[in-house]
Backbone as JSON Lines, residues from 0, in Angstrom:
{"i":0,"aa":"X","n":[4.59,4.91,7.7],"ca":[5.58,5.94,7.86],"c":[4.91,7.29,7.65]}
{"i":1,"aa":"X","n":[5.31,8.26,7.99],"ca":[5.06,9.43,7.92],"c":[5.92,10.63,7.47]}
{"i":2,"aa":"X","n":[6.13,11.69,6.47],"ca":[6.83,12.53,6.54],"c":[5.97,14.13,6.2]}
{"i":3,"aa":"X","n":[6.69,14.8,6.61],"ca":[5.71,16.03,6.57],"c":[6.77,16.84,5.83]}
{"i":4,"aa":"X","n":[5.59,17.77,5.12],"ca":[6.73,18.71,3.58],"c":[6.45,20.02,3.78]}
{"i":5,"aa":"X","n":[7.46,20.76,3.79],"ca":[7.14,21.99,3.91],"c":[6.86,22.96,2.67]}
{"i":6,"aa":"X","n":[5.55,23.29,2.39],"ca":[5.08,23.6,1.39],"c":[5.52,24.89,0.8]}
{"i":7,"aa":"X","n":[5.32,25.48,-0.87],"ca":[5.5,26.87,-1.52],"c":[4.09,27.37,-1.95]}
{"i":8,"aa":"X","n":[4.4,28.48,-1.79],"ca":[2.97,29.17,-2.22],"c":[3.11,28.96,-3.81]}
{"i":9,"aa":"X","n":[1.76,28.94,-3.91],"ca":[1.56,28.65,-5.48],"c":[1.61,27.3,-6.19]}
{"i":10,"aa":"X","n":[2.55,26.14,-5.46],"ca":[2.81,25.25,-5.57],"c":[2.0,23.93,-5.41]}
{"i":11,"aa":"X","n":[1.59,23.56,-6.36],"ca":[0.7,21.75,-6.72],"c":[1.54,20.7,-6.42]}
{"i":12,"aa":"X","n":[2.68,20.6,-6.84],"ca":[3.33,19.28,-6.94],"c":[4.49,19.27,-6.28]}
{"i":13,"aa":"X","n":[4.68,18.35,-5.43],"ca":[5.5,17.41,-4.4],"c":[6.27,16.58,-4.3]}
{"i":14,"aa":"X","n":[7.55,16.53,-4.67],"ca":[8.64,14.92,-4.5],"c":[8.16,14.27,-3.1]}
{"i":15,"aa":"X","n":[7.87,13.18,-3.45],"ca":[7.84,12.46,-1.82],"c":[8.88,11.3,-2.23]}
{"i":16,"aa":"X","n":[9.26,10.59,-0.92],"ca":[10.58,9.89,-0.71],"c":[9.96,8.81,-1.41]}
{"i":17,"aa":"X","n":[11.35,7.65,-1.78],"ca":[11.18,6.53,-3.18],"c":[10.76,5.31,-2.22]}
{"i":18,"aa":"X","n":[9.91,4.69,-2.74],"ca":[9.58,3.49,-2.63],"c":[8.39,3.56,-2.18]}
{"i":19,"aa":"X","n":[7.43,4.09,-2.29],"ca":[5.95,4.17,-1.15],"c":[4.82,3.67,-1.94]}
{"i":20,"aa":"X","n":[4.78,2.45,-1.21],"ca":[3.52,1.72,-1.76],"c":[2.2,1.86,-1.84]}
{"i":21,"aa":"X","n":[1.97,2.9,-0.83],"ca":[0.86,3.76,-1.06],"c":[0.15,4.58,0.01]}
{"i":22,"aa":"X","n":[-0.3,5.81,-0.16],"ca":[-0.82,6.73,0.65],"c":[-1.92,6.57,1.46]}
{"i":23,"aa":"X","n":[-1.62,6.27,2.66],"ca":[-3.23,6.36,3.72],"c":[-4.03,7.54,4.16]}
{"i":24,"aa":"X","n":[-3.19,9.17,4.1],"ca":[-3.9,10.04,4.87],"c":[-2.94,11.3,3.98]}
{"i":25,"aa":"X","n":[-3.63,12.16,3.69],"ca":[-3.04,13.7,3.31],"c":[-3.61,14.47,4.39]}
{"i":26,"aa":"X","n":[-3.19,14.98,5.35],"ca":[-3.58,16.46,6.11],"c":[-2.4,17.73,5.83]}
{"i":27,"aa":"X","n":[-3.44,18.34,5.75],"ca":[-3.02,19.95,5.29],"c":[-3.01,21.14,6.59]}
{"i":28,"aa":"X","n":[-2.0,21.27,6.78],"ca":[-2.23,22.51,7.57],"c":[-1.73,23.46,7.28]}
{"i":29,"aa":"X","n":[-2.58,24.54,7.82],"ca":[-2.5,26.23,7.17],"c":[-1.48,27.06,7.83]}
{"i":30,"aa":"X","n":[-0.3,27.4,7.68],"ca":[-0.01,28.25,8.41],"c":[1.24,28.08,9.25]}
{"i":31,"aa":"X","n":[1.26,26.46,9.32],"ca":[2.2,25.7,10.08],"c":[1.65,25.71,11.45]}
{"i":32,"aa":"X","n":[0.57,26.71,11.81],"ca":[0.02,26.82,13.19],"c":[-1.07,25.78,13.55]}
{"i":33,"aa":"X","n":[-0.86,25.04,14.86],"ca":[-1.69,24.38,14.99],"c":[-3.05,24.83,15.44]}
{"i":34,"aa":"X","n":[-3.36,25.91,15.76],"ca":[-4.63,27.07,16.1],"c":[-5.72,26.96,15.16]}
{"i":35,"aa":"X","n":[-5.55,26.13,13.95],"ca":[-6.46,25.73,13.09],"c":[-6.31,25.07,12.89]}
{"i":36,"aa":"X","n":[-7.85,23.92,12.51],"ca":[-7.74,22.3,12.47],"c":[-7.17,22.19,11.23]}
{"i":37,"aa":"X","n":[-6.78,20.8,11.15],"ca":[-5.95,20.53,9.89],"c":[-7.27,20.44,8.65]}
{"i":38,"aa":"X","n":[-7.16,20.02,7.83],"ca":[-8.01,19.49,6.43],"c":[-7.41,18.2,6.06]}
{"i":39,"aa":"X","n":[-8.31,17.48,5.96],"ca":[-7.65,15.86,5.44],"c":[-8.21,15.73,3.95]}
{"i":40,"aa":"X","n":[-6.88,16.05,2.91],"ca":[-7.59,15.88,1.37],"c":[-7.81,14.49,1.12]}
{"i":41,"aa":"X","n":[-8.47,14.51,0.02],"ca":[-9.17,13.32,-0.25],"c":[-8.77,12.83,-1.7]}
{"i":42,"aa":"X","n":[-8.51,11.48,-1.5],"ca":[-7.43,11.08,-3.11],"c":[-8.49,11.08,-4.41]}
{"i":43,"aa":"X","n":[-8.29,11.73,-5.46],"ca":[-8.65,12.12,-6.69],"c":[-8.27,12.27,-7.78]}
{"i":44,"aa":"X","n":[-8.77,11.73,-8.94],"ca":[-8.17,11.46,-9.97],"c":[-7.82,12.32,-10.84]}
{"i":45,"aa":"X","n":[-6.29,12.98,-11.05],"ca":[-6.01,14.4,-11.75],"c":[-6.5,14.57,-13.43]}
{"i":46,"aa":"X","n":[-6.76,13.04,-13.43],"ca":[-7.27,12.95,-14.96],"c":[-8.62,13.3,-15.15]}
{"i":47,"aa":"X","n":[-9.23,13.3,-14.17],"ca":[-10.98,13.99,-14.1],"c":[-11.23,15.56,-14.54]}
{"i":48,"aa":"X","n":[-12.28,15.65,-14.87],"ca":[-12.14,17.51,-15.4],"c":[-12.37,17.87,-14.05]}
{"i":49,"aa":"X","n":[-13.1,17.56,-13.03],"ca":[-13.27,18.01,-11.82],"c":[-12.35,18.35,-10.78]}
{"i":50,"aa":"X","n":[-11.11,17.94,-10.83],"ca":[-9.57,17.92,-10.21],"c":[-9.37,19.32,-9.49]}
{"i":51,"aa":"X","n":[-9.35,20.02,-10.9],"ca":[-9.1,21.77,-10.65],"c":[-9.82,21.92,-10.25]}
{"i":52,"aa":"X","n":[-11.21,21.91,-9.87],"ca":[-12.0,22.64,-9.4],"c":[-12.98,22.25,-7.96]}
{"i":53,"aa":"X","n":[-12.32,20.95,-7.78],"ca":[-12.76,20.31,-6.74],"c":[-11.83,20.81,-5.0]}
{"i":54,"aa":"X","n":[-11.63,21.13,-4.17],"ca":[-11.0,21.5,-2.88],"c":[-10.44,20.14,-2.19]}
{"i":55,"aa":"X","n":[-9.33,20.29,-1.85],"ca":[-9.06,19.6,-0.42],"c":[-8.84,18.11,-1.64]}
{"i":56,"aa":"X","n":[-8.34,18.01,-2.52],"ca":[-8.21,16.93,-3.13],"c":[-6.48,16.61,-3.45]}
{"i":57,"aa":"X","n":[-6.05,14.95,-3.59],"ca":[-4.75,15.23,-3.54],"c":[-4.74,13.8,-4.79]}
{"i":58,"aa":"X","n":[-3.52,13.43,-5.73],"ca":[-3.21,12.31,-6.29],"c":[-2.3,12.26,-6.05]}
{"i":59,"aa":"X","n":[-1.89,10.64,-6.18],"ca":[-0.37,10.03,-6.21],"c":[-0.25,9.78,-7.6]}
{"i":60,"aa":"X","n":[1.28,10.36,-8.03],"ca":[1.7,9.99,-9.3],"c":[2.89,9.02,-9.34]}
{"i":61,"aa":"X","n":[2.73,7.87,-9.12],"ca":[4.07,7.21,-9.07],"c":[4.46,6.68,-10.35]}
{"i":62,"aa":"X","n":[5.71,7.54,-10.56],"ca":[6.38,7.06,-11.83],"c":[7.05,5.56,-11.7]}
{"i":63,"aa":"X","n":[6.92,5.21,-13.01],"ca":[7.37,3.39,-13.46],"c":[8.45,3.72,-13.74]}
{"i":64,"aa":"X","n":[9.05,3.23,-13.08],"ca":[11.29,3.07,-13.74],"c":[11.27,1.8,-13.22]}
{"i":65,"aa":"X","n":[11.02,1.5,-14.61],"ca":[11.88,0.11,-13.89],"c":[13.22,-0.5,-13.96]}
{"i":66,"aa":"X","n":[13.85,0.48,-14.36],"ca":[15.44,0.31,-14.08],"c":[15.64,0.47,-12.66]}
{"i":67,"aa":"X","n":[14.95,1.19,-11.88],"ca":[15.49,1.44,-10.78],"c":[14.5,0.74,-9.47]}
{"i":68,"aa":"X","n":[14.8,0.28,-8.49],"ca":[13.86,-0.6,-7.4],"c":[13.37,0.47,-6.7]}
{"i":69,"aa":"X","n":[13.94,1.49,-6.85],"ca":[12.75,2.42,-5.92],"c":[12.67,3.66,-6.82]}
{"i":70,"aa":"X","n":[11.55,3.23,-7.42],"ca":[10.8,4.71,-8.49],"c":[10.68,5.35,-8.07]}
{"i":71,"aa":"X","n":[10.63,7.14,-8.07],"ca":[10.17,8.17,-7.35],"c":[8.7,8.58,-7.63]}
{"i":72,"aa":"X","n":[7.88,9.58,-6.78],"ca":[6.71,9.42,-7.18],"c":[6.18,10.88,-6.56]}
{"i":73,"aa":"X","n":[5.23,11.58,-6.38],"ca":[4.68,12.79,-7.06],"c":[3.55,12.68,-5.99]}
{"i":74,"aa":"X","n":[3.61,13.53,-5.54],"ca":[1.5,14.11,-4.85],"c":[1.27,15.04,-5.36]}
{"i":75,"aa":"X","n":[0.43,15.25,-6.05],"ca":[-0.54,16.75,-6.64],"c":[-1.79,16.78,-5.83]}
{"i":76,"aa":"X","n":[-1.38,18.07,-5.36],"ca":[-2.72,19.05,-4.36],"c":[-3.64,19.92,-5.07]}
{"i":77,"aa":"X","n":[-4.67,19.97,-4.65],"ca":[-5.56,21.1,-5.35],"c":[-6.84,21.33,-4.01]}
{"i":78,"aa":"X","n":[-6.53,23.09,-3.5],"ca":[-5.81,23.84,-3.97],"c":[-4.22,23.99,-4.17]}
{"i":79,"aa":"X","n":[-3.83,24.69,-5.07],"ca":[-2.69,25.25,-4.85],"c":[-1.97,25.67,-3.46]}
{"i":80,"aa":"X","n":[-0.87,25.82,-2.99],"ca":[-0.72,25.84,-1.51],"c":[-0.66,27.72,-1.94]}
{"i":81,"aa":"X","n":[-1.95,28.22,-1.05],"ca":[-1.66,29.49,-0.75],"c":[-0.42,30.1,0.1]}
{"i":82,"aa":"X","n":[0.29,29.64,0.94],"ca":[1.13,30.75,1.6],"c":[2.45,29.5,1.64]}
{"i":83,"aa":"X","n":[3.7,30.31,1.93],"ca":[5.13,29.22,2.58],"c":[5.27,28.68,3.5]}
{"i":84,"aa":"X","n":[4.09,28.81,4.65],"ca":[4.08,28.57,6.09],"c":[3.52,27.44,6.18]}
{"i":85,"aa":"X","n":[2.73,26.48,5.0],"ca":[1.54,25.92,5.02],"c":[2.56,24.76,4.8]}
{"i":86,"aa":"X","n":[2.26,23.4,5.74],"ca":[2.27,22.0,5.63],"c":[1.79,21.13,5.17]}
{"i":87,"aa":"X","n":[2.36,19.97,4.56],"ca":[1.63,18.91,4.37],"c":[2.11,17.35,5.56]}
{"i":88,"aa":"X","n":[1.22,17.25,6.11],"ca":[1.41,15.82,6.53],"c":[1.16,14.42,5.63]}
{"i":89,"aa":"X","n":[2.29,13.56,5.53],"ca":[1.59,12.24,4.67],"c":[1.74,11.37,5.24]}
{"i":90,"aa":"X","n":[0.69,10.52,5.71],"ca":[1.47,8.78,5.98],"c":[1.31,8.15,4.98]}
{"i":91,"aa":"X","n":[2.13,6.9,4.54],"ca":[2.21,6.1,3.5],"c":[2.59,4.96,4.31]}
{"i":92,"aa":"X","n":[2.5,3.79,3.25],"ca":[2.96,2.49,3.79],"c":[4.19,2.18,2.61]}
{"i":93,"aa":"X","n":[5.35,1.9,3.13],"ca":[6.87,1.72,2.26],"c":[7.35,0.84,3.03]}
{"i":94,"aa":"X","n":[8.41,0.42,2.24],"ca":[9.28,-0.55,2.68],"c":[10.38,0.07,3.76]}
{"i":95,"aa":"X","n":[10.48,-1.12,5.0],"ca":[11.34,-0.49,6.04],"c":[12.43,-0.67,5.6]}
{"i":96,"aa":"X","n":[13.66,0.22,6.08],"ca":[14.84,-0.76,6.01],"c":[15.21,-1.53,6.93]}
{"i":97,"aa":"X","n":[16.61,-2.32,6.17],"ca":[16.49,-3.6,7.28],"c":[17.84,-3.56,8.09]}
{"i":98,"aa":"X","n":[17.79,-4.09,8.8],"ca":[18.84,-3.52,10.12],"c":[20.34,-4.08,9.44]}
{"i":99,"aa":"X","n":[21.27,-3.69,9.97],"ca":[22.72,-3.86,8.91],"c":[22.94,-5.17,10.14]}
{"i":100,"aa":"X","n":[23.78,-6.4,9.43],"ca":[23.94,-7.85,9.31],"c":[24.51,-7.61,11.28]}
{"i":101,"aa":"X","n":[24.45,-8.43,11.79],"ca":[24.8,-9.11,13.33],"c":[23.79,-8.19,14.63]}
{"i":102,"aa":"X","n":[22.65,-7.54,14.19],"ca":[21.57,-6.63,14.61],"c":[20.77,-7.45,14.63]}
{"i":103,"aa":"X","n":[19.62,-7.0,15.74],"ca":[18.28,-7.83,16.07],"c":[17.38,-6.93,15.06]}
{"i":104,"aa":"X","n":[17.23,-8.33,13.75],"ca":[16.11,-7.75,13.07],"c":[15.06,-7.59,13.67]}
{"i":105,"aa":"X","n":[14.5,-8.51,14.49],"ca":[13.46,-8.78,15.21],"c":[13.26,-9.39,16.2]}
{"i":106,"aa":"X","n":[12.21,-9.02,17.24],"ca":[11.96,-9.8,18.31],"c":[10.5,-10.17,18.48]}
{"i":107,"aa":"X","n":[10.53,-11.59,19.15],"ca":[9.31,-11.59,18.77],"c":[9.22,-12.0,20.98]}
{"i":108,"aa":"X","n":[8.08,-11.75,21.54],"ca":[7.89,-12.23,22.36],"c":[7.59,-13.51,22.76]}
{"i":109,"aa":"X","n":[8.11,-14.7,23.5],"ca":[7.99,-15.89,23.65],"c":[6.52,-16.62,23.12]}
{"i":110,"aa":"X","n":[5.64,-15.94,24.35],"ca":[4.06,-15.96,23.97],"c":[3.64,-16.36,21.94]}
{"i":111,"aa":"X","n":[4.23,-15.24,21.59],"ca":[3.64,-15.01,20.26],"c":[4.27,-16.18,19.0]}
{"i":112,"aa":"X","n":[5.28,-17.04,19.83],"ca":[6.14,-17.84,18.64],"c":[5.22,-18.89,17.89]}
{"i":113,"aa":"X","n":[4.26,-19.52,18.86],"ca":[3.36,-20.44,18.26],"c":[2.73,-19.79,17.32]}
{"i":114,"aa":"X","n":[2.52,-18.22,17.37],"ca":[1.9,-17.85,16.18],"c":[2.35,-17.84,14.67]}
{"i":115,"aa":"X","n":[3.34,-18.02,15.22],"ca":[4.55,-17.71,13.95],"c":[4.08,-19.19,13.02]}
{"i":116,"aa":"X","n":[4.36,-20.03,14.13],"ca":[5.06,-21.46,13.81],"c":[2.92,-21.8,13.0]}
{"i":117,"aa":"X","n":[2.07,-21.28,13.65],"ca":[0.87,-21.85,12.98],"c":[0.37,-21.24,11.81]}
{"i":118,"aa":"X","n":[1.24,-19.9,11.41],"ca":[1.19,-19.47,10.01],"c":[1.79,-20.49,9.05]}
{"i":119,"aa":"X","n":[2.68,-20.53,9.69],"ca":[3.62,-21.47,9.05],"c":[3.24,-22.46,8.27]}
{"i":120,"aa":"X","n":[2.35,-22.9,9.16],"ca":[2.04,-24.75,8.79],"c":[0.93,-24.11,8.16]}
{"i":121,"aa":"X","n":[-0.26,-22.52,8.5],"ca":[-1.36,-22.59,7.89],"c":[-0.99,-22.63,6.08]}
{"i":122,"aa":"X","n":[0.25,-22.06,5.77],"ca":[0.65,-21.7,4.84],"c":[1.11,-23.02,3.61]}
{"i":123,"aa":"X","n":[1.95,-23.64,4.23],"ca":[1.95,-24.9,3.63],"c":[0.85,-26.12,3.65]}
{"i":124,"aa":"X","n":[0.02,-25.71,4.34],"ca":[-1.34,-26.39,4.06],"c":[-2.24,-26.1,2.94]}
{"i":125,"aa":"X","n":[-2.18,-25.04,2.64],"ca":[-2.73,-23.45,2.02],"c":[-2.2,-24.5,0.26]}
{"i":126,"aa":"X","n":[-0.93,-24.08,0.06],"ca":[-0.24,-24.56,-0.71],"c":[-0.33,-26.13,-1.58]}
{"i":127,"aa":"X","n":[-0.24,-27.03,-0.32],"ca":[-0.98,-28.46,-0.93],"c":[-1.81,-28.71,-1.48]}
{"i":128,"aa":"X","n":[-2.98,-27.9,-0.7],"ca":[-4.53,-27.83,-1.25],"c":[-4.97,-27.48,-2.52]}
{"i":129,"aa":"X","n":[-3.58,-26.18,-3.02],"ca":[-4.27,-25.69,-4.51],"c":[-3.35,-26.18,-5.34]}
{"i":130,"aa":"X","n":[-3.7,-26.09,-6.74],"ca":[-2.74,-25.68,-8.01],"c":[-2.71,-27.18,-7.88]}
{"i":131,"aa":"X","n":[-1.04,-27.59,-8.74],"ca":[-0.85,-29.04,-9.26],"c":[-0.93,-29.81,-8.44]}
{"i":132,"aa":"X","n":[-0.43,-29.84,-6.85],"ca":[-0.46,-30.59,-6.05],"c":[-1.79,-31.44,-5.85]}
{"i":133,"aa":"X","n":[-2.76,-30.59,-5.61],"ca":[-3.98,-31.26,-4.93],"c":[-4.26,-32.57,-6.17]}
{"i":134,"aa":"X","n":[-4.06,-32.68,-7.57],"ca":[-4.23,-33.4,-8.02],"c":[-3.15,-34.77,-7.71]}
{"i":135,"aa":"X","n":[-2.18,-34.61,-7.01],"ca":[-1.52,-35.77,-6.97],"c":[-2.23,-36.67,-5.62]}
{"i":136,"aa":"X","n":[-3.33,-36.11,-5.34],"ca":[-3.84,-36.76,-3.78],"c":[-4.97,-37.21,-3.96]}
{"i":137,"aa":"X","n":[-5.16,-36.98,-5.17],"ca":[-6.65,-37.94,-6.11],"c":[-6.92,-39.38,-6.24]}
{"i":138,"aa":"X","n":[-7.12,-40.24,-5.52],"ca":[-7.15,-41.87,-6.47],"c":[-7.64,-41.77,-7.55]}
{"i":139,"aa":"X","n":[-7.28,-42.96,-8.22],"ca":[-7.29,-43.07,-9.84],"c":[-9.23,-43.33,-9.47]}
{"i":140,"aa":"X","n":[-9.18,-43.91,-8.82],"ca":[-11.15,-44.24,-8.73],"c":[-11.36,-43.32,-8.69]}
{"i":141,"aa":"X","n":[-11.33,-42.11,-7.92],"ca":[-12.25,-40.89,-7.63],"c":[-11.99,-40.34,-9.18]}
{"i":142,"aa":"X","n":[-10.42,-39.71,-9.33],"ca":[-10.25,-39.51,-10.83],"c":[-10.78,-40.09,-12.0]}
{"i":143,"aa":"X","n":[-11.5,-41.63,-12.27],"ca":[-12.04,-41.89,-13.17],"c":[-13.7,-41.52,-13.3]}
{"i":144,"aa":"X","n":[-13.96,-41.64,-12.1],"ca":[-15.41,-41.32,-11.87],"c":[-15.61,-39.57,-12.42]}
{"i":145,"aa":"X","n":[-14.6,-38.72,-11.73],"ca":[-14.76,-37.3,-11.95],"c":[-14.77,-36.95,-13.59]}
{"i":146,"aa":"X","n":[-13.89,-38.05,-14.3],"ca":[-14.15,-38.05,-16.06],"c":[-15.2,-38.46,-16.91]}
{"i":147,"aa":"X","n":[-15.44,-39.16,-15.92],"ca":[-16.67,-39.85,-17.11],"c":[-17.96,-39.75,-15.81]}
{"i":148,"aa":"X","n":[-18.83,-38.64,-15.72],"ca":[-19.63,-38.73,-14.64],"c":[-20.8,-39.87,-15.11]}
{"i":149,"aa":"X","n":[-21.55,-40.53,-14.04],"ca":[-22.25,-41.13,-14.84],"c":[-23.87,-40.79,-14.9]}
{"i":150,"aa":"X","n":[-24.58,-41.49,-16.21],"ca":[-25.93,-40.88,-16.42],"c":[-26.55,-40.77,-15.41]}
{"i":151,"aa":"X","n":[-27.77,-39.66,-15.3],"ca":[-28.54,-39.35,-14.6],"c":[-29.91,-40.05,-14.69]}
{"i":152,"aa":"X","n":[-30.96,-40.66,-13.79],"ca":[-31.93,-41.09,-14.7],"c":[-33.07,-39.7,-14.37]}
{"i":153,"aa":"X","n":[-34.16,-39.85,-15.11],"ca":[-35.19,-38.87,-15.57],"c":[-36.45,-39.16,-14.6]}
């Protein structure tokens, strides 16, 4: 997803919309004019002494509520946004919403259904193989041998 913020002069810190699992790209543009290339900041840790003094750098602060399913969460820029004209572009990856009940959640093209259907089975294959299960597919022979291995000679 993408939303773009219209920035304040003087201004570091940013509400961005709730639920965003996390940031792929900050571009900055100056001016709102496209006549100059954008700047793509680069994610940095505000807890570093270098933060302030580093350019073109941005963090995500996503606050923990966990009372609530979609926490709100924070971008801090550095620099400061010099002028009111100046943009921020963000893409993030968040949760979609989902289409309201008797709507085509989805379509999938005919072609692509076997794909579906061989996740499917890769998945419950996936599943058998690990954790408690795989031990129920053990014979007691293989299982006794695997306990008591036997001596090696020299």
């Amino acid at each position: 997803m993408n939303v773009s913020i219209d920035a304040t002069a003087g201004a570091r810190q940013y509400n961005l919309p709730n639920n965003i699992h996390g940031i792929i790209s900050v571009e900055y543009q100056p001016g709102g004019s496209s006549t100059e290339p954008p700047a793509y900041f680069k994610l940095h840790d505000h807890m570093l002494d270098d933060f302030y003094t580093t350019d073109e750098v941005y963090d995500w602060l996503k606050l923990d509520n966990s009372a609530s399913a979609s926490a709100p969460s924070t971008i801090l820029v550095n620099p400061e946004t010099p002028a009111d004209a100046d943009t921020y572009s963000i893409e993030y990856t968040a949760d979609h919403a989902a289409l309201s009940s008797g709507a085509d959640v989805l379509t999938v093209p005919d072609r692509h259904i076997n794909l579906i259907y061989l996740y499917v089975r890769w998945c419950a294959i996936q599943e058998l193989s690990t954790g408690v299960k795989r031990n129920t597919y053990i014979s007691p022979a293989v299982a006794a041998r695997c306990s008591s291995p036997t001596p090696r000679s020299t």
